[in-house]
C-alpha positions in Angstrom: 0.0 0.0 0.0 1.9 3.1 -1.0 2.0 6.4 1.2 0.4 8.5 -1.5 -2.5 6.3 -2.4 -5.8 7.2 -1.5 -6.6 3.9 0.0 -3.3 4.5 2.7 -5.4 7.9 3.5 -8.9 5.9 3.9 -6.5 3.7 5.7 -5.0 6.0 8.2 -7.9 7.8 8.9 -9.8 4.6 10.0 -6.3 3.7 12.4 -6.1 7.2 13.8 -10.2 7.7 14.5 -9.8 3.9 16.2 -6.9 4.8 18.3 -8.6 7.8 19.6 -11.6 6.2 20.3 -10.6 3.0 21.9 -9.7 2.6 25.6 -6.3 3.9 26.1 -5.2 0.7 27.8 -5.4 -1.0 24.4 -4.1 1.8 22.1 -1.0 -0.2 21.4 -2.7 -3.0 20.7 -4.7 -1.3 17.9 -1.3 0.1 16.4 -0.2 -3.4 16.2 -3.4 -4.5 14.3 -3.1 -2.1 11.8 1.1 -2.5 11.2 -0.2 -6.1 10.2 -3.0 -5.2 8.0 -0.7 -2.7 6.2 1.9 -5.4 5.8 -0.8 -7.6 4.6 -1.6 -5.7 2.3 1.7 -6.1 0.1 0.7 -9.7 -0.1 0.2 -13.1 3.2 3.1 -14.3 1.8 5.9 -12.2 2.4 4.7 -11.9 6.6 6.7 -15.2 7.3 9.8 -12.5 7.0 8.4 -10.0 9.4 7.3 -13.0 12.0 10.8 -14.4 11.7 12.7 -11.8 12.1 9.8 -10.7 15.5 10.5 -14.3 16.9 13.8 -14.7 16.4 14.7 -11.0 18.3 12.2 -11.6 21.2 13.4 -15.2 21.8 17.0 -13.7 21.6 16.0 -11.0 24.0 14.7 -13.0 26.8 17.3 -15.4 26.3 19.8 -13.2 27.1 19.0 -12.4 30.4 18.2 -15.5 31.3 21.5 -17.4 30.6 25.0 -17.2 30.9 26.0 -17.5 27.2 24.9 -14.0 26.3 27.3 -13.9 23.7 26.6 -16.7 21.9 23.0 -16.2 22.3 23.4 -12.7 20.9 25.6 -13.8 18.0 22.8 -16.5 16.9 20.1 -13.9 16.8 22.1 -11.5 14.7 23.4 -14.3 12.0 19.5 -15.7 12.1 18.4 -12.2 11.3 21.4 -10.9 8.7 21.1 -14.7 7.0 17.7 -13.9 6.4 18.3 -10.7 5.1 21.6 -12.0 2.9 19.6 -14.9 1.5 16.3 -13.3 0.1 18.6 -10.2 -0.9 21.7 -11.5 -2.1 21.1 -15.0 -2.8 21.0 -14.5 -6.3 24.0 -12.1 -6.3 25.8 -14.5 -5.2 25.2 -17.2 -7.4 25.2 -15.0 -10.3 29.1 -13.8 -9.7 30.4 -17.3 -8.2 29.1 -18.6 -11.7 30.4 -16.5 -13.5 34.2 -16.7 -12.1 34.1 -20.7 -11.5 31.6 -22.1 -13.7 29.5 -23.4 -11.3 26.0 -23.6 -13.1 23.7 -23.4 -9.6 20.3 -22.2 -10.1 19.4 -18.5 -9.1 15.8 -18.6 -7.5 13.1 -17.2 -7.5 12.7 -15.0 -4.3 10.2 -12.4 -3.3 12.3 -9.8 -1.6 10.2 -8.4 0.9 9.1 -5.1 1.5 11.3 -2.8 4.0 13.1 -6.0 5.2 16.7 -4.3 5.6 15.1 -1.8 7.7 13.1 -3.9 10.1 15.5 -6.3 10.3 18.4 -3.9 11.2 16.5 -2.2 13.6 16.1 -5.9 15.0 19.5 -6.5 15.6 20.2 -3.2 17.4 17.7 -4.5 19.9 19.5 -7.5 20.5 23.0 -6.3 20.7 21.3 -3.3 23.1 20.1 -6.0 25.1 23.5 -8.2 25.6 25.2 -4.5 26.4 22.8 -4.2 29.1 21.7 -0.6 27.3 18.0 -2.1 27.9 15.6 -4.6 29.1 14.1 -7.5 27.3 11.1 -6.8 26.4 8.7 -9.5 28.0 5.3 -9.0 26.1 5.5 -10.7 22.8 3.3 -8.5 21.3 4.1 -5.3 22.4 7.8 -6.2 21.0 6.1 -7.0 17.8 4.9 -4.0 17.7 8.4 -2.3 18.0 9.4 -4.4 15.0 6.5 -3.3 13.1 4.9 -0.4 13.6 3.6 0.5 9.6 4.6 4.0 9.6 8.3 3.4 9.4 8.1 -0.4 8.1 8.9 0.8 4.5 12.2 3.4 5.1 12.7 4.0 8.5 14.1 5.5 10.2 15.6 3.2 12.3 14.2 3.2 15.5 15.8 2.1 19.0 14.2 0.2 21.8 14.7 2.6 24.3 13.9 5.7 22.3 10.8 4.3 20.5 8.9 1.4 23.5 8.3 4.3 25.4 6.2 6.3 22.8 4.6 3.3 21.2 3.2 1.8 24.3 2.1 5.4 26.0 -1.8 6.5 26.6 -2.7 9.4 24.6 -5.8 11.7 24.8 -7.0 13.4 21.1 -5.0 16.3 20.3 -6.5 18.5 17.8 -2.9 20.5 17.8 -1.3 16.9 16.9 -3.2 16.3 14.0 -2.8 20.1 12.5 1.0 19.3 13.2 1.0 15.6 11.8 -1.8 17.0 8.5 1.7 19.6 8.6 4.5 17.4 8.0 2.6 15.2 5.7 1.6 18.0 2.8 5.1 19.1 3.0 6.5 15.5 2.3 3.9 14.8 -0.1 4.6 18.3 -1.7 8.5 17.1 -2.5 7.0 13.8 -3.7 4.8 14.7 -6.3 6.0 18.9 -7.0 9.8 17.5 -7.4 10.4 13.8 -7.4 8.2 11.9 -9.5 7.9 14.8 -12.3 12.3 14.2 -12.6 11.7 10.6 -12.6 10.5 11.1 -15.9 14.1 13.2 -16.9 16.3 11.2 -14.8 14.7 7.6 -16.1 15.1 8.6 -20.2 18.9 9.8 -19.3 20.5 7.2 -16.9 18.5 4.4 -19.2 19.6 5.6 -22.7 23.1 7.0 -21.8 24.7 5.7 -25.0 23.3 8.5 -26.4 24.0 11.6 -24.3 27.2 13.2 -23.1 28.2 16.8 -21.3 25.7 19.3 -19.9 23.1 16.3 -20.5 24.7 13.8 -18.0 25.4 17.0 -15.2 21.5 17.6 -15.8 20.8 14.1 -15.3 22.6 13.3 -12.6 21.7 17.0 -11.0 17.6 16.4 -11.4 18.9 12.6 -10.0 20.1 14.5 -6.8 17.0 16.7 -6.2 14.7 13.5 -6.9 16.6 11.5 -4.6 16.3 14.2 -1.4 13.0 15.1 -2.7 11.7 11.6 -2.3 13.6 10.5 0.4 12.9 13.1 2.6 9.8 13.6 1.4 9.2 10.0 2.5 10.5 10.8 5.7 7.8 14.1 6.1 5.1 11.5 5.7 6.2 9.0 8.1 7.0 11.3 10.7 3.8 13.1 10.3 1.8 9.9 10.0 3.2 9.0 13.4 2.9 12.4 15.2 -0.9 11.7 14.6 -0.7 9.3 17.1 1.1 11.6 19.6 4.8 9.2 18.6 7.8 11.4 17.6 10.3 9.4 15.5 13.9 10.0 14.7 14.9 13.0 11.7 16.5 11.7 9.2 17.5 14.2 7.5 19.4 17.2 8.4 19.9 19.4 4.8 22.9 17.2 3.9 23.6 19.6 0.5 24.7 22.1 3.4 27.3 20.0 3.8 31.3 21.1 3.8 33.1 17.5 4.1 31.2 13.8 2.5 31.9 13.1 6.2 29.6 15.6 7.4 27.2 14.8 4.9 26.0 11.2 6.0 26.1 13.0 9.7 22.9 14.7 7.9 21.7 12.2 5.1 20.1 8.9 6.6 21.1 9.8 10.2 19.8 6.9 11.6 21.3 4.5 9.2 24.7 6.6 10.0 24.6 6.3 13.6 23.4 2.3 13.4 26.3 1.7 11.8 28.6 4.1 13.7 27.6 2.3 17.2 27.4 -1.5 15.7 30.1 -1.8 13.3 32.1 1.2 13.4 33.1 1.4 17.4 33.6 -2.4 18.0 35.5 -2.4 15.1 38.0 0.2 15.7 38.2 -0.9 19.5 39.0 -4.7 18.7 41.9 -6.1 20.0 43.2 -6.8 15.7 42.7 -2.9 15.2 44.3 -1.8 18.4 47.1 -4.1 17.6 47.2 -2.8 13.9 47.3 0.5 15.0 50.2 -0.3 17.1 52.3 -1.4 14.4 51.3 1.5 12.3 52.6 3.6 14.5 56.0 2.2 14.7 56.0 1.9 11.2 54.5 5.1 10.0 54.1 7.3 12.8 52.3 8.2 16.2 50.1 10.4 14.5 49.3 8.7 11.4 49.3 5.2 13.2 46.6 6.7 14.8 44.8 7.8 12.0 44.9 4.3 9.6 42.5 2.1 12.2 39.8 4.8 11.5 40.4 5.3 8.0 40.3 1.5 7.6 36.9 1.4 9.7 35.7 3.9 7.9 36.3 2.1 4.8 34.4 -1.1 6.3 31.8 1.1 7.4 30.7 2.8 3.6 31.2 -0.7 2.2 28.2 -2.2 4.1 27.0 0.7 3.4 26.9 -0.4 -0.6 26.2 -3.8 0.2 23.0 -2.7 2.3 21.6 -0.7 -0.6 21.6 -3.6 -3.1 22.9 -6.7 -4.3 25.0 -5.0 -7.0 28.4 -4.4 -7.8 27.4 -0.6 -8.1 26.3 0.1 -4.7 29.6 -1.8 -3.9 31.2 0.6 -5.5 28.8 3.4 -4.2 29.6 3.1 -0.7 33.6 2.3 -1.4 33.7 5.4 -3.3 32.3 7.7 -0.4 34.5 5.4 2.3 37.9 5.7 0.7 37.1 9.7 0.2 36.4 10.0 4.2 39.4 8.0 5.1 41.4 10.1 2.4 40.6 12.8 4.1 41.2 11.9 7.7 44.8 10.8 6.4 45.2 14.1 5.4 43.2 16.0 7.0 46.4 17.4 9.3 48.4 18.4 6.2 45.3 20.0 4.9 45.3 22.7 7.8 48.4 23.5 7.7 48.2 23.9 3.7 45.5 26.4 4.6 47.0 27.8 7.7 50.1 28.5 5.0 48.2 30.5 2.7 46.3 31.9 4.9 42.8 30.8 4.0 40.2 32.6 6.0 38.3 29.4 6.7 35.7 30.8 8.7 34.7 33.2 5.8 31.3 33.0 3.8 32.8 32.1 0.6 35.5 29.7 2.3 32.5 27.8 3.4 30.7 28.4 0.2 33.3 26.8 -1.8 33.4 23.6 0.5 29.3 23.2 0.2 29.7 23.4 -3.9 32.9 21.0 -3.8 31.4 18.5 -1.2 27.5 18.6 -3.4 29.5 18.0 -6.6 31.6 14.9 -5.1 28.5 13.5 -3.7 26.7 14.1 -7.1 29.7 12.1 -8.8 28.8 9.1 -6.4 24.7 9.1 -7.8 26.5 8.1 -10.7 26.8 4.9 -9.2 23.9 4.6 -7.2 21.6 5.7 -10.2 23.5 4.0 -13.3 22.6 0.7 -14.7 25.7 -0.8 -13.6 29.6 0.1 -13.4 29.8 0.4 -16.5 28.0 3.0 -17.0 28.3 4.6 -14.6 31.8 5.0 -15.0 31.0 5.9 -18.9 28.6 8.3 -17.9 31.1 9.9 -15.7 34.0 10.0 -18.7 31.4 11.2 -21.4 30.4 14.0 -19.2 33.8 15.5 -19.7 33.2 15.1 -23.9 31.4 17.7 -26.3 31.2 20.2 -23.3 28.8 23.1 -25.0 26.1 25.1 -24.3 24.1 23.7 -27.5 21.9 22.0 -25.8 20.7 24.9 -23.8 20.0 26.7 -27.1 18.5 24.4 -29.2 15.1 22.9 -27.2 17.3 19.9 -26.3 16.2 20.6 -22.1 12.3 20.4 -23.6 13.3 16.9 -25.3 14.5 15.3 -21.6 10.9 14.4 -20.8 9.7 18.0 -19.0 8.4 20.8 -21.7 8.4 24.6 -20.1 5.9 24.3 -18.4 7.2 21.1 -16.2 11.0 22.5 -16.2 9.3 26.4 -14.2 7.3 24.1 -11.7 10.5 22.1 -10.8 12.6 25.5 -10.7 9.5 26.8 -8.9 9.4 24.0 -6.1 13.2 23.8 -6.0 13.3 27.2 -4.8 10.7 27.0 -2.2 12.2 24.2 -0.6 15.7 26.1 -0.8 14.3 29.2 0.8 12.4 26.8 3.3 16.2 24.9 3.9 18.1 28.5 4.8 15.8 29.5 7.1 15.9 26.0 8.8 19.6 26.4 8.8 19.8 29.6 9.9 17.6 28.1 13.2 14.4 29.5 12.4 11.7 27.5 13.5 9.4 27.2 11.1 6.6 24.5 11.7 6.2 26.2 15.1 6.4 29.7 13.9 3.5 28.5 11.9 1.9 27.1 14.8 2.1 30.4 16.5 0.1 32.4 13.7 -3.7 33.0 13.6 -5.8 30.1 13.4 -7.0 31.3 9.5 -3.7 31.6 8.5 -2.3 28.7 9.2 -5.1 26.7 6.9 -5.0 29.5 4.2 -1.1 27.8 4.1 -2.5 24.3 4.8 -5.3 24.8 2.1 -2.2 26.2 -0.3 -0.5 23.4 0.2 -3.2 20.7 -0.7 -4.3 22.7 -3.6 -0.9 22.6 -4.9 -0.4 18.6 -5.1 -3.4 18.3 -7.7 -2.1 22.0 -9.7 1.3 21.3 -9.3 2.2 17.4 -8.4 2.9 14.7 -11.6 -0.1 14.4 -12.9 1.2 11.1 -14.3 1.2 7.3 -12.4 2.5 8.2 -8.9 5.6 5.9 -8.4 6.2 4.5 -4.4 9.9 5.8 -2.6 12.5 4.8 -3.7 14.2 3.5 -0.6 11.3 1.5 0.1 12.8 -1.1 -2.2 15.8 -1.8 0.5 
């Protein structure tokens, strides 16, 4: 059932009228029914996954505490749950490349990949590792865990949630909040907005480009890849609005997710405000117990007899780091592109923690004000074009051409195509290409002000009671006058 379907809005309506009008006692109990039908609705079959996954964490959970081998317990939970995952993702990805290099001839299968599995299922394993760290309790109610594990809101693309951030507001009593559902009603018409204003009218442009690039080369590839970019963050975060909003209905406030990552000065500071919550799973699963191990601390002891005290230091975390992005890749997709994708943005952040100390002093040198507006300026422009060279990957068909699309961008460089209708042959005509510009700027404007710490959803909130729905009424007008009038397409991270 996609987010921006009418029957998801009959849907939600019937869930949030229900919760409110049920005795509180059982309000969690209803949010549980309704995470199930919503899953059931993509189809009985693929709920084994869901159920697994539930089981497996909950048994792991209890078990825990109650024996002596925590480790082991914990390590069986998170191979049952990552096996899962790794089979009905990458079962065919292997098979396909071990083939192919040894001749093998085993059968791909056929395998239903299930909806929002990487998502549930990491958010699975963080509540069993939090649970051997003593970080929190088992959870003893089967249900109410379930819940946890699939609350339909964020079942599709996160966020990630954590136990001991999210049990507490799925399982609270709440009272009807006619302040909650303007502010829920808010966030939703602003993620729907980027949806249908920005990302699925540049579906059309970035589809016709990244599928036929044979054919195109120069200013047509950086306008490919650049409406890939704003349909990317549009949808994402748009996707994000929604499911936030959806769950502030029901009085539960869930993680950001976003944090205007094209602000960004450094790729390192960028996936501190893309995807936060995958950044910071993978920060305190991976990341920490990797660079504390005993191998890396004694790695980092040799590299500092061999190369240095400071650079020894350095090498563990570039290394992790490296670990870190290629997971990264891997979780996206069973692909040698995301591969590539996430090794691309690791070896760049460990590049520039190697370096990072000669590249103060480089600037101290020429004395580079660094805490100048256009300093900073020129560090946002190089950081969004490195990250756009990485969507090469992540968008392309496969390596290939993604790495042809990246040297044919450098080829028959002129501004022909801007004079010749080419732009009104890339799927948009004028009219299509002044709403995107239209609804880029707005959510620019709406960005620097956000940046700059204004507050605007409870500014908003603040304002006279007509004003506030002549902006609300704006805003739904605007999805039928101003959205893709076309087929509506579902998020694109709902697919991981």
């Amino acid at each position: 059932m996609s987010f921006v379907s009418t029957n998801f809005l009959i849907f939600l309506f019937a869930a949030v009228a229900g919760y409110y009008l049920i005795p509180k006692k059982a309000q969690w109990m209803w949010l549980l029914l309704f995470s199930y039908l919503f899953y059931l609705s993509a189809g009985i079959e693929i709920l084994f996954y869901l159920v697994f996954a539930t089981l497996v964490t909950y048994g792991a959970g209890i078990g825990i505490e109650k024996t002596e081998k925590k480790k082991r317990v914990m390590l069986a939970a998170v191979l049952l749950d990552f096996g899962m995952l790794a089979f009905v993702k990458y079962f065919n990805f292997a098979v396909e490349n071990l083939n192919a290099l040894f001749g093998l001839g085993i059968a791909e299968r056929n395998l239903l990949l299930p909806l929002g599995i990487s998502f549930y299922t990491f958010q699975s394993v963080g509540y069993v590792i939090d649970v051997y760290r003593g970080k929190v309790k088992a959870e003893k109610n089967p249900f109410r865990f379930a819940l946890f594990v699939s609350f339909f809101p964020q079942l599709l693309q996160g966020p990630i949630g954590r136990f001991d951030r999210l049990a507490g507001e799925l399982y609270a009593q709440r009272s009807f909040s006619l302040l909650r559902m303007e502010r829920g009603l808010q966030r939703m018409l602003w993620g729907y907005f980027k949806k249908m204003v920005l990302a699925d009218r540049l579906s059309v442009t970035v589809n016709l480009i990244f599928s036929n690039y044979q054919q195109y080369s120069g200013w047509i590839n950086v306008i490919g890849v650049l409406c890939y970019s704003i349909q990317l963050y549009a949808d994402f975060s748009g996707g994000m609005d929604v499911v936030i909003g959806v769950a502030e209905m029901f009085g539960i406030s869930m993680d950001e997710n976003f944090k205007r990552p094209y602000f960004s000065r450094s790729i390192s500071e960028f996936w501190h405000r893309w995807h936060i919550t995958l950044g910071t799973w993978m920060k305190d699963y991976i990341f920490y117990p990797l660079s504390l191990s005993r191998g890396m601390k004694k790695f980092e002891k040799f590299a500092k007899k061999k190369f240095g005290k400071k650079t020894g230091r350095i090498l563990p975390v570039c290394i992790a780091n490296i670990v870190i992005f290629l997971v990264v890749g891997i979780w996206h997709g069973p692909a040698w592109k995301y591969i590539c994708y996430g090794l691309f943005n690791g070896v760049i952040i460990a590049f520039s923690n190697l370096m990072a100390p000669a590249y103060k002093k480089g600037l101290a040198a020429l004395h580079v004000p660094v805490q100048s507006w256009w300093w900073k300026g020129f560090q946002m422009l190089r950081t969004f074009v490195i990250v756009n060279i990485s969507w090469f990957f992540d968008m392309g068909i496969d390596v290939k051409a993604a790495l042809t699309m990246m040297r044919t961008t450098f080829q028959n460089v002129s501004l022909q195509p801007f004079r010749d209708g080419t732009l009104t042959c890339l799927g948009l005509d004028r009219e299509n290409i002044v709403v995107v510009l239209f609804g880029c700027l707005i959510v620019f404007v709406v960005s620097v002000l956000q940046e700059r710490g204004v507050k605007i959803r409870e500014s908003l909130s603040e304002k006279n009671w007509l004003l506030r729905w002549i902006v609300y009424g704006l805003l739904v007008l605007a999805l039928p006058l101003l959205g893709e009038t076309g087929p509506i397409g579902g998020f694109i991270y709902a697919q991981f």
